[in-house]
C-alpha positions as CSV (number, residue, x, y, z in Angstrom):
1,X,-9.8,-25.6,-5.7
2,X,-11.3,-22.6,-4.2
3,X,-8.1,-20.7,-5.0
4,X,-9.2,-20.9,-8.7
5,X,-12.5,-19.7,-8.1
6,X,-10.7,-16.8,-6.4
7,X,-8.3,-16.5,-9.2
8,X,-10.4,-16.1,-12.1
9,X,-12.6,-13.4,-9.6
10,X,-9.6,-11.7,-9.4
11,X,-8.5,-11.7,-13.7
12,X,-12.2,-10.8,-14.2
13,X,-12.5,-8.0,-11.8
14,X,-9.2,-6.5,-13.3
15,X,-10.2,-7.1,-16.5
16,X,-13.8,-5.2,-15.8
17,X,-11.9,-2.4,-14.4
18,X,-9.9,-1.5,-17.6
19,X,-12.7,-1.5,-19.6
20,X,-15.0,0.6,-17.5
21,X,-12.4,2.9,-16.3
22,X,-11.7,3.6,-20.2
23,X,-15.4,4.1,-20.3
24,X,-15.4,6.3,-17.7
25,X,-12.5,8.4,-19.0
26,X,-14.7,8.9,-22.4
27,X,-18.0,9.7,-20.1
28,X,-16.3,13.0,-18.8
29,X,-16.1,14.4,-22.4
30,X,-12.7,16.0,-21.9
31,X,-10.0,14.7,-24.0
32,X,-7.1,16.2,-21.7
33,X,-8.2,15.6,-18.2
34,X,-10.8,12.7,-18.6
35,X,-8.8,10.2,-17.3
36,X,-7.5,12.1,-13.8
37,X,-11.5,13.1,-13.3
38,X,-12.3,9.4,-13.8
39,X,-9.4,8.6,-11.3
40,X,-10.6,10.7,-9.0
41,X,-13.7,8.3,-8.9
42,X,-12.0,5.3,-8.3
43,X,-10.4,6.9,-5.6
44,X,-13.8,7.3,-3.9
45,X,-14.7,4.0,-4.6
46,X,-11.4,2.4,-3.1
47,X,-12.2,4.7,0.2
48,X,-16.0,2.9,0.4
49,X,-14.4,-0.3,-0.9
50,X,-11.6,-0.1,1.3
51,X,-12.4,2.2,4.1
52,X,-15.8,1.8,4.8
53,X,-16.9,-2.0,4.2
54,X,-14.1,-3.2,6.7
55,X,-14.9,-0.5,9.7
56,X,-18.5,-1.8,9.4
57,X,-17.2,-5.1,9.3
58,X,-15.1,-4.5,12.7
59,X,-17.8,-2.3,14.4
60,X,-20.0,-5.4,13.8
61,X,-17.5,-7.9,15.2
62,X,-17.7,-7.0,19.4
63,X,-14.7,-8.9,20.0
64,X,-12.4,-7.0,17.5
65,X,-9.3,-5.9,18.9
66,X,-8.6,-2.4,18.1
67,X,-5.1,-2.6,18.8
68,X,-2.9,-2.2,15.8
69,X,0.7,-3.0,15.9
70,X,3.3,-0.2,13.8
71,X,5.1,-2.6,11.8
72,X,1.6,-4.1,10.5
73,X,0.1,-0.7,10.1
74,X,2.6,0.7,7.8
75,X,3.5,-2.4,5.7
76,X,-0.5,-2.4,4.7
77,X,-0.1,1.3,4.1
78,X,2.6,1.1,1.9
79,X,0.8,-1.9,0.1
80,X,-1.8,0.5,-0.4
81,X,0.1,2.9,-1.6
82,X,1.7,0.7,-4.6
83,X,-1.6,-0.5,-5.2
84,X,-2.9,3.1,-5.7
85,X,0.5,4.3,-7.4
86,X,0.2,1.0,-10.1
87,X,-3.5,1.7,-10.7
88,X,-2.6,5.5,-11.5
């Protein structure tokens, strides 16, 4: 059952995220370019969120292997890249 638990993280997090990117769009007071400013936001938080946490997580872990095969590399990058392109 901890898929559920995961689940329901998942519908709440994305459900959190529409209503404070909305609020964040208002918060920059300009009606034409509010919600690319706001955007630009989330984009730093994906970086920290996405970036970041995970480096620190493999500079922890002594034994990582730093050795990254192509095919795996650019199917997460093009993940990442619909990810980004259906939150924008």
């Amino acid at each position: 059952m901890n898929w559920l638990i995961f689940a329901l993280m998942t519908v709440a997090c994305w459900g959190l995220y529409g209503i404070f990117l909305h609020a964040g769009q208002v918060g920059m007071r300009d009606p034409h370019l509010g919600r690319y400013k706001a955007f630009l936001f989330v984009g730093i938080a994906y970086f920290i969120t996405a970036v970041l946490a995970p480096l620190v997580v493999l500079l922890i872990n002594k034994e990582t292997d730093w050795s990254m095969p192509g095919k795996g590399m650019w199917l997460s990058l093009f993940a990442g890249i619909l990810g980004a392109a259906g939150a924008f």
